[in-house]
Short mmCIF file of the C-alpha atoms (twelve columns), coordinates in Angstrom:
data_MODEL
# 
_entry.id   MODEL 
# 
loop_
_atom_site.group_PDB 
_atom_site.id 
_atom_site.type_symbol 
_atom_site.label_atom_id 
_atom_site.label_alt_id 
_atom_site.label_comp_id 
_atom_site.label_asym_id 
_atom_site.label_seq_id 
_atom_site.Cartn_x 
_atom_site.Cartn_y 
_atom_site.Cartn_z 
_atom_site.pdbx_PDB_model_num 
ATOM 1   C CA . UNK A 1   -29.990 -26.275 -29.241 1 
ATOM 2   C CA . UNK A 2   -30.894 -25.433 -25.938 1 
ATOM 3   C CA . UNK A 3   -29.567 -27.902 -24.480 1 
ATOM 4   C CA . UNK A 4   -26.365 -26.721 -25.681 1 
ATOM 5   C CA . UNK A 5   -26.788 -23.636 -24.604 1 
ATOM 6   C CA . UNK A 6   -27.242 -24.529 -21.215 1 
ATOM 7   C CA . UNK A 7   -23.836 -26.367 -21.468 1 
ATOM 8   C CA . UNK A 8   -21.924 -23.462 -22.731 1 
ATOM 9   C CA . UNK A 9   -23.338 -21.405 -19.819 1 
ATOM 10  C CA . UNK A 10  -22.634 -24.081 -16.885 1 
ATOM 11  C CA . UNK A 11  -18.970 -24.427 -18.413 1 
ATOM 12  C CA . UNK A 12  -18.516 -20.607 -18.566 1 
ATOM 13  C CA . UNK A 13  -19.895 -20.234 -14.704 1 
ATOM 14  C CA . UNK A 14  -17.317 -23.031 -14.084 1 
ATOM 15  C CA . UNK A 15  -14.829 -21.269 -15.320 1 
ATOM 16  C CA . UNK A 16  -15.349 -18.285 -13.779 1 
ATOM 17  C CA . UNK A 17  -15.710 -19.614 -10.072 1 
ATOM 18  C CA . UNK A 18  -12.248 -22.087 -10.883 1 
ATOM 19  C CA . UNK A 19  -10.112 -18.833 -12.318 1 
ATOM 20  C CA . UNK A 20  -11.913 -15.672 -11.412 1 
ATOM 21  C CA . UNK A 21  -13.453 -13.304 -13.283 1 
ATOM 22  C CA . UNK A 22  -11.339 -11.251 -15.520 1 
ATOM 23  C CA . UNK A 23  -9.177  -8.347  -13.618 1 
ATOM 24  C CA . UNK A 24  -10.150 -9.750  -9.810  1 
ATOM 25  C CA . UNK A 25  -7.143  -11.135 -7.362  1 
ATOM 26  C CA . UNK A 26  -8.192  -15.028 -8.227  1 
ATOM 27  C CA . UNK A 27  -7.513  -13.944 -11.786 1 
ATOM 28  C CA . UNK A 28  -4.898  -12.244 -11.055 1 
ATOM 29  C CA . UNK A 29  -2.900  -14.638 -8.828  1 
ATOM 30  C CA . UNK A 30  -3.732  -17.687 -11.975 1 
ATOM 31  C CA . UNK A 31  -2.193  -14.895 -14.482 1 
ATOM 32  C CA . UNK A 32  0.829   -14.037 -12.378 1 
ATOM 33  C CA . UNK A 33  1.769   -17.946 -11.573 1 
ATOM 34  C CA . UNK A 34  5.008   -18.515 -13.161 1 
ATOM 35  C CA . UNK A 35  8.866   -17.722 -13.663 1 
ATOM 36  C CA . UNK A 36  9.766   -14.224 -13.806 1 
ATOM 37  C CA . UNK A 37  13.113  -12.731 -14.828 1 
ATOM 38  C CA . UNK A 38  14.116  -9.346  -13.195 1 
ATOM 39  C CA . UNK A 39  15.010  -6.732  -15.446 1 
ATOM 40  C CA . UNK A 40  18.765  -7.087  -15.695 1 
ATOM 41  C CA . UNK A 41  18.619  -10.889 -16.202 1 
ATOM 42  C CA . UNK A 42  20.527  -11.785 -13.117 1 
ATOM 43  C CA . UNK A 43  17.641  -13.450 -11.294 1 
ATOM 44  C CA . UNK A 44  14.644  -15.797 -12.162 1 
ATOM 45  C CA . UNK A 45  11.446  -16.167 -9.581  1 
ATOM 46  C CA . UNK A 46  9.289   -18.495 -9.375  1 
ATOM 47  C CA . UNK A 47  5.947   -16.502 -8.653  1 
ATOM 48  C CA . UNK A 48  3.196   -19.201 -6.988  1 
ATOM 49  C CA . UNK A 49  -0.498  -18.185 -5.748  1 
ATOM 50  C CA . UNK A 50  -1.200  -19.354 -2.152  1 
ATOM 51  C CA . UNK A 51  -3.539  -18.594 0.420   1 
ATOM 52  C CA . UNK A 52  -4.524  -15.272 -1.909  1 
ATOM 53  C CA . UNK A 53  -1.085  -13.786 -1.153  1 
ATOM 54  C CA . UNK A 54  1.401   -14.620 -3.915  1 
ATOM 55  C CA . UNK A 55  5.014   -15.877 -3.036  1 
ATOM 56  C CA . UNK A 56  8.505   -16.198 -5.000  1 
ATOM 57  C CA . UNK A 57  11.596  -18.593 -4.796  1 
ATOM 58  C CA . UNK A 58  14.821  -17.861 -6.713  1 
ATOM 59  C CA . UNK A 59  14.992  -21.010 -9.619  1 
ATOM 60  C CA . UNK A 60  18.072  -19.403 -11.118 1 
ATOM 61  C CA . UNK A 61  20.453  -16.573 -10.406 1 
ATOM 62  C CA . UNK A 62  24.106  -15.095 -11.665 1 
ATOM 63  C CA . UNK A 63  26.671  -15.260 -8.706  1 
ATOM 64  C CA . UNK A 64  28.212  -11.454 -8.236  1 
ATOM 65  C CA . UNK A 65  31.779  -10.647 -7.564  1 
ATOM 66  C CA . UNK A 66  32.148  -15.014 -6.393  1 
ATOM 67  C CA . UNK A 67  29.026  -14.020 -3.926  1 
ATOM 68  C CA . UNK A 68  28.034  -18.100 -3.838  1 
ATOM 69  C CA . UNK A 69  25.267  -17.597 -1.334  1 
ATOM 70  C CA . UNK A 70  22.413  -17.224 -3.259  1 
ATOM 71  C CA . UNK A 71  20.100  -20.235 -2.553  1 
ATOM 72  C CA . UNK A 72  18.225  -21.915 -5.225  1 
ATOM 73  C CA . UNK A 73  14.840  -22.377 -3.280  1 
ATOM 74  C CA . UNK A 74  15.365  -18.921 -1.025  1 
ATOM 75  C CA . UNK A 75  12.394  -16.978 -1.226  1 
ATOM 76  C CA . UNK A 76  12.236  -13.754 -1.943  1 
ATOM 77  C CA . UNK A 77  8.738   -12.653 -2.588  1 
ATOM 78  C CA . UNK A 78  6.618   -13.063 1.042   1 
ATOM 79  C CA . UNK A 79  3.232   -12.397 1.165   1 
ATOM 80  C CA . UNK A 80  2.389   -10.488 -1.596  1 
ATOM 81  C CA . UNK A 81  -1.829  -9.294  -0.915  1 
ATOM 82  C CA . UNK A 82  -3.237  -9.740  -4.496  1 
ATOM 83  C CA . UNK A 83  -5.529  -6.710  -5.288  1 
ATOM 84  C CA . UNK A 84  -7.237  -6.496  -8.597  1 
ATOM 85  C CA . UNK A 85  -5.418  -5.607  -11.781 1 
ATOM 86  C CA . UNK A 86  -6.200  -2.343  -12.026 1 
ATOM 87  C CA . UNK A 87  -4.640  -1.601  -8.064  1 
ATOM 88  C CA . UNK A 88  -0.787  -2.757  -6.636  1 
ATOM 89  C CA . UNK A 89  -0.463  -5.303  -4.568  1 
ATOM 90  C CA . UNK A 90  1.589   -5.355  -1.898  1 
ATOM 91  C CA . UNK A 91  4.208   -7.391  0.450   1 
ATOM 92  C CA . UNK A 92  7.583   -7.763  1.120   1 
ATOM 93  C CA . UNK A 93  10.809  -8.810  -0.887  1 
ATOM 94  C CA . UNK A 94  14.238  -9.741  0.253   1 
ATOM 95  C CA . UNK A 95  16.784  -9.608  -1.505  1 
ATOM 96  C CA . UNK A 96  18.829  -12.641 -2.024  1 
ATOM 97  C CA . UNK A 97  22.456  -11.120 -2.981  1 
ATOM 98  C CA . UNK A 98  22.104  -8.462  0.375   1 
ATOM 99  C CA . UNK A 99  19.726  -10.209 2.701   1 
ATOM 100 C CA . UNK A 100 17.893  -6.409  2.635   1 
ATOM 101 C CA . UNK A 101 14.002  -6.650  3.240   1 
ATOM 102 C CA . UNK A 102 11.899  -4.116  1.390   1 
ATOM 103 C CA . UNK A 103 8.126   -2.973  1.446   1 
ATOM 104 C CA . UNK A 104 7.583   -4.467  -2.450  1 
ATOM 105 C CA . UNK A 105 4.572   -3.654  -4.971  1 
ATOM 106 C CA . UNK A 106 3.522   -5.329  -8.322  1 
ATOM 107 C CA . UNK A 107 1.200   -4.365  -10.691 1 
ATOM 108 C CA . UNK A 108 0.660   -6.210  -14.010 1 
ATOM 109 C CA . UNK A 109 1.606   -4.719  -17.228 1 
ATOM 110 C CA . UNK A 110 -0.165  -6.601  -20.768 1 
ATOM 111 C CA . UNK A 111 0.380   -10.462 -20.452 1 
ATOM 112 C CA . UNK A 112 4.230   -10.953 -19.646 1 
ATOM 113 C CA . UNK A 113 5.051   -7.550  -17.930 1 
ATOM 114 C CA . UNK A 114 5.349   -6.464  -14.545 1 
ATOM 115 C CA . UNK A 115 6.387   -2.982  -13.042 1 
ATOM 116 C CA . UNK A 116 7.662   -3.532  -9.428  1 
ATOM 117 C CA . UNK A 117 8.445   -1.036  -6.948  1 
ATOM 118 C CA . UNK A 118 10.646  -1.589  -4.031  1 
ATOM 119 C CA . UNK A 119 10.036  0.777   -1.125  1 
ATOM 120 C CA . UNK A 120 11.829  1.934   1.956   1 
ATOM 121 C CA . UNK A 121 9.880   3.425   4.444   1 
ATOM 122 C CA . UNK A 122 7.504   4.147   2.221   1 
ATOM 123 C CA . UNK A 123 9.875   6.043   -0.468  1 
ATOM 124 C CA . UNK A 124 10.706  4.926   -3.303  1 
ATOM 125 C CA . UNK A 125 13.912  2.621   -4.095  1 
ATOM 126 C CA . UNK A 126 14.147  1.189   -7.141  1 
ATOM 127 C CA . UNK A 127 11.976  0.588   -10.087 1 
ATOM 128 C CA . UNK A 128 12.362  -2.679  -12.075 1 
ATOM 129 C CA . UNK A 129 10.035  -4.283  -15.185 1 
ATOM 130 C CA . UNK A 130 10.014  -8.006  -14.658 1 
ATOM 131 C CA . UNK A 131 9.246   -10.255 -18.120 1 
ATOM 132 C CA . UNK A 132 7.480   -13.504 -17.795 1 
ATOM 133 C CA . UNK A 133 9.783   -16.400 -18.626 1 
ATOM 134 C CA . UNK A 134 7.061   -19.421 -18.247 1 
ATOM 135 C CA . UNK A 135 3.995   -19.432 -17.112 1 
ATOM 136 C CA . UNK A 136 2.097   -22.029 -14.787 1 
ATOM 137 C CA . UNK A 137 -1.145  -21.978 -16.551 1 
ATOM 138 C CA . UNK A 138 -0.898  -22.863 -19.987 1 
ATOM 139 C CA . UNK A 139 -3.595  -20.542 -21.956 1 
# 
């Protein structure tokens, strides 16, 4: 019995180092791995974790008005900082159908929700609730 104990405990310190404790930026950047879909559907992002920044590359996109430049691979979410759950985090975002570079936050909302800001000199230009399509980390 103890010995099991003992197991339970190792594997749950394990599991914390590997995917961070609940609500920190390790646990956030392993919760926010995945494809994301903006809100009017035009535009899926593949949201990756590296170097405790987060990044995005458009996986699938609607052309506008026979606008055939979007590139499948671009990316469009640089350097986001992670900060815990409970803060924004912060970096930039460029949009692929105008080339325009904005100051971007993200903050998580539940499990497959995320409000994200896009700022202009530090005012406010659009507001937009991303839904999780797929995640990375199967849970």
């Amino acid at each position: 019995m103890t010995l099991l104990l003992v197991f339970i405990i190792i594997m749950a310190i394990v599991l914390l180092v590997i995917f961070g404790l609940p609500g920190t930026p390790n646990y956030l950047g392993w919760k926010l791995a995945g494809i994301w879909a903006n809100q009017s559907d035009t535009l899926q992002i593949m949201i990756h974790e590296q170097d405790a920044c987060l990044n995005g590359h458009v996986v699938s996109a609607d052309v506008r008005d026979n606008n055939s430049k979007i590139v499948i691979g671009k990316m469009v979410v640089n350097k986001v900082k992670l900060r815990s759950v409970w803060n924004w985090s912060t970096g930039k975002y460029i949009d692929p159908y105008t080339m325009e570079e904005f100051d971007f936050k993200i903050k998580l909302k539940g499990s497959d929700r995320l409000k994200v800001y896009y700022l202009e000199n530090k005012n406010l230009v659009r507001r937009e609730e991303w839904k999780l399509i797929s995640s990375l980390n199967k849970s």
